[in-house]
C-alpha positions as CSV (number, residue, x, y, z in Angstrom):
1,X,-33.2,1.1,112.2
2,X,-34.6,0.8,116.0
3,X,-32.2,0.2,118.6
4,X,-33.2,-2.2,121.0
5,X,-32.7,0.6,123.7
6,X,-35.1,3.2,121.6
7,X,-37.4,0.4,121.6
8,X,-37.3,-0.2,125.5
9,X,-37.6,4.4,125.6
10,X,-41.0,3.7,123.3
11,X,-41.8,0.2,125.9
12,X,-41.6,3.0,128.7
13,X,-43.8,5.6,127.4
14,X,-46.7,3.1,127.0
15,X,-46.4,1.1,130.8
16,X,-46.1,4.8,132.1
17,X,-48.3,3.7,134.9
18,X,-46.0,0.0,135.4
19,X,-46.2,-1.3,139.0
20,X,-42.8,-1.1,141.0
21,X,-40.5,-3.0,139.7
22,X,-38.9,-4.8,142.5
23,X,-34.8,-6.5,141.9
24,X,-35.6,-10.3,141.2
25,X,-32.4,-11.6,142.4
26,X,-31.8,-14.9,140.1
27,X,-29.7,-18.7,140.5
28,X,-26.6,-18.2,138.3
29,X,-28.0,-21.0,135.5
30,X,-30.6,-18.7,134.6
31,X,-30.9,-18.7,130.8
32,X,-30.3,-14.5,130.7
33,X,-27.8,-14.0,133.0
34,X,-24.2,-12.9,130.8
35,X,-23.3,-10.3,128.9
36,X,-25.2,-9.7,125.4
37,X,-24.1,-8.0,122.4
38,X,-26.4,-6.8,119.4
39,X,-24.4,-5.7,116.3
40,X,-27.4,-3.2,114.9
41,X,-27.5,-3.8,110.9
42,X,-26.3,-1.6,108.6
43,X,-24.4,0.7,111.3
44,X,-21.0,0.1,113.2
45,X,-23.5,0.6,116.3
46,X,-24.2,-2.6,119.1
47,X,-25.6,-2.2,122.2
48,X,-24.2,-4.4,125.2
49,X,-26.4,-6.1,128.0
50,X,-24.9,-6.9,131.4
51,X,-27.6,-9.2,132.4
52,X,-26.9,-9.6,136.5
53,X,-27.9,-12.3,138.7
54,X,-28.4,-9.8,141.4
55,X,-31.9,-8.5,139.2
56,X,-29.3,-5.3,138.0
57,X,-28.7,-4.9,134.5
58,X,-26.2,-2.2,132.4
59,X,-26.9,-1.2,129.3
60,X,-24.6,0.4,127.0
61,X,-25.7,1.4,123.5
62,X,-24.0,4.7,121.3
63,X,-22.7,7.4,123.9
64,X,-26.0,5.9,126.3
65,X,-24.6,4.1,129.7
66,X,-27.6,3.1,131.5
67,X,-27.9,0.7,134.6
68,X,-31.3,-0.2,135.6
69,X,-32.8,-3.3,138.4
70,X,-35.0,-5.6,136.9
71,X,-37.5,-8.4,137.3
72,X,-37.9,-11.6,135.1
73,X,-39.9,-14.7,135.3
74,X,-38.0,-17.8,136.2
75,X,-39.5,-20.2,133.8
76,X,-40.4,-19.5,130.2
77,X,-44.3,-19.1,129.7
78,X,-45.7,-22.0,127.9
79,X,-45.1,-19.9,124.4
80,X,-41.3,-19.8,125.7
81,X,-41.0,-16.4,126.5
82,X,-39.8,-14.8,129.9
83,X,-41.5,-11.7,131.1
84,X,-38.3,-8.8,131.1
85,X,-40.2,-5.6,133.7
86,X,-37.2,-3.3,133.8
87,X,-36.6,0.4,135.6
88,X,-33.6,2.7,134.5
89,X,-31.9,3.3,137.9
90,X,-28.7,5.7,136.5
91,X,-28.8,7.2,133.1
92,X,-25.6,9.4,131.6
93,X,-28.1,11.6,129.5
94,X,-26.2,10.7,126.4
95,X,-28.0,9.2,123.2
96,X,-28.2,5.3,122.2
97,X,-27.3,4.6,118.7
98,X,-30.5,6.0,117.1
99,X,-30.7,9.1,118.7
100,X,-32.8,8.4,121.6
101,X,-32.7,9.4,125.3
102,X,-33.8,6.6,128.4
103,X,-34.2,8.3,131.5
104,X,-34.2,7.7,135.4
105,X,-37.6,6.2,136.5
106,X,-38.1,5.1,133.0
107,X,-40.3,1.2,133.1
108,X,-40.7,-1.1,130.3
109,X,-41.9,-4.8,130.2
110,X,-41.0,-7.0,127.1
111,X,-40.1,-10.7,126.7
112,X,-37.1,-12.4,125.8
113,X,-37.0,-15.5,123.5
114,X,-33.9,-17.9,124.7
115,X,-32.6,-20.0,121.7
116,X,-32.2,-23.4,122.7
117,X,-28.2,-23.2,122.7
118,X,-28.4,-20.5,125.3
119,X,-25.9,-18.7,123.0
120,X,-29.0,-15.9,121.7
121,X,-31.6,-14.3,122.4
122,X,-34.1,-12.2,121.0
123,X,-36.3,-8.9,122.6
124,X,-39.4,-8.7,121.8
125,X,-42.1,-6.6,122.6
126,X,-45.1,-8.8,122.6
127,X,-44.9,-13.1,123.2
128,X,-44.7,-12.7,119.0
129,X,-41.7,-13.2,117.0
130,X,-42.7,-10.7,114.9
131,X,-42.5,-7.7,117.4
132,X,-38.5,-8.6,118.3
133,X,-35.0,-7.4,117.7
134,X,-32.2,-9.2,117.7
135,X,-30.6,-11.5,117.8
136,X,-28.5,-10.4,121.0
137,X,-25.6,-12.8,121.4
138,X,-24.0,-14.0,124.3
139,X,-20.4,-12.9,124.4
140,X,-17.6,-15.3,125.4
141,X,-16.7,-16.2,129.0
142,X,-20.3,-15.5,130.3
């Protein structure tokens, strides 16, 4: 099974030649800002998402501990996804839960789906449903 993390690794190698990413700072209502948790199936595995109004993100998934700055779109596009462009600022060169290595420098660009609750989401890598992972889901308090 493909971590979401591995996924963003395999995101990075193809938007090798990505723009800057620039922080988007973002109002506190925004529908992804909280911490995310996604219990990978058939593993005791999850990967953790602090999703920061300030455009900063940390990532935890395995051994990995990864912060990174981030840009999203405010609104949803009119097929309800937000654009997710994200750089890997600090990486501890440990392994997420499949095995796989992110990096410093390291840019991906996927979109996340917001259910209607607010209380999920789902990372995808194209505005399909059938290219996502997930669901993450928002923990408690955030």
């Amino acid at each position: 099974m493909r971590t979401a993390a591995s996924w963003l690794v395999a995101s990075a190698l193809a938007v090798a030649q990505a723009q800057e990413v620039e922080r988007t700072p973002l109002p506190a209502n925004h529908p992804v800002i909280g911490l995310w948790r996604f219990d990978l199936p058939n593993t005791k595995c999850h990967e953790v998402y602090d999703m920061r109004a300030d455009g900063s993100t940390r990532i935890t998934s395995g051994a990995q501990d990864i912060e990174s700055i981030f840009r999203i779109s405010a609104a949803p596009s009119a097929k309800g996804f937000h654009e997710w462009v994200d750089k890997i600022t600090k990486a501890n060169g440990k392994r997420d839960c499949s095995g796989e290595l992110m990096e410093v420098g390291d840019e991906t660009t996927n979109f996340i789906l917001v259910h209607p609750s607010g209380k999920q989401f789902m990372l995808c890598e194209e505005e399909d449903t059938a290219t996502c992972v997930g669901p993450f889901i928002r923990q408690e308090g955030t």
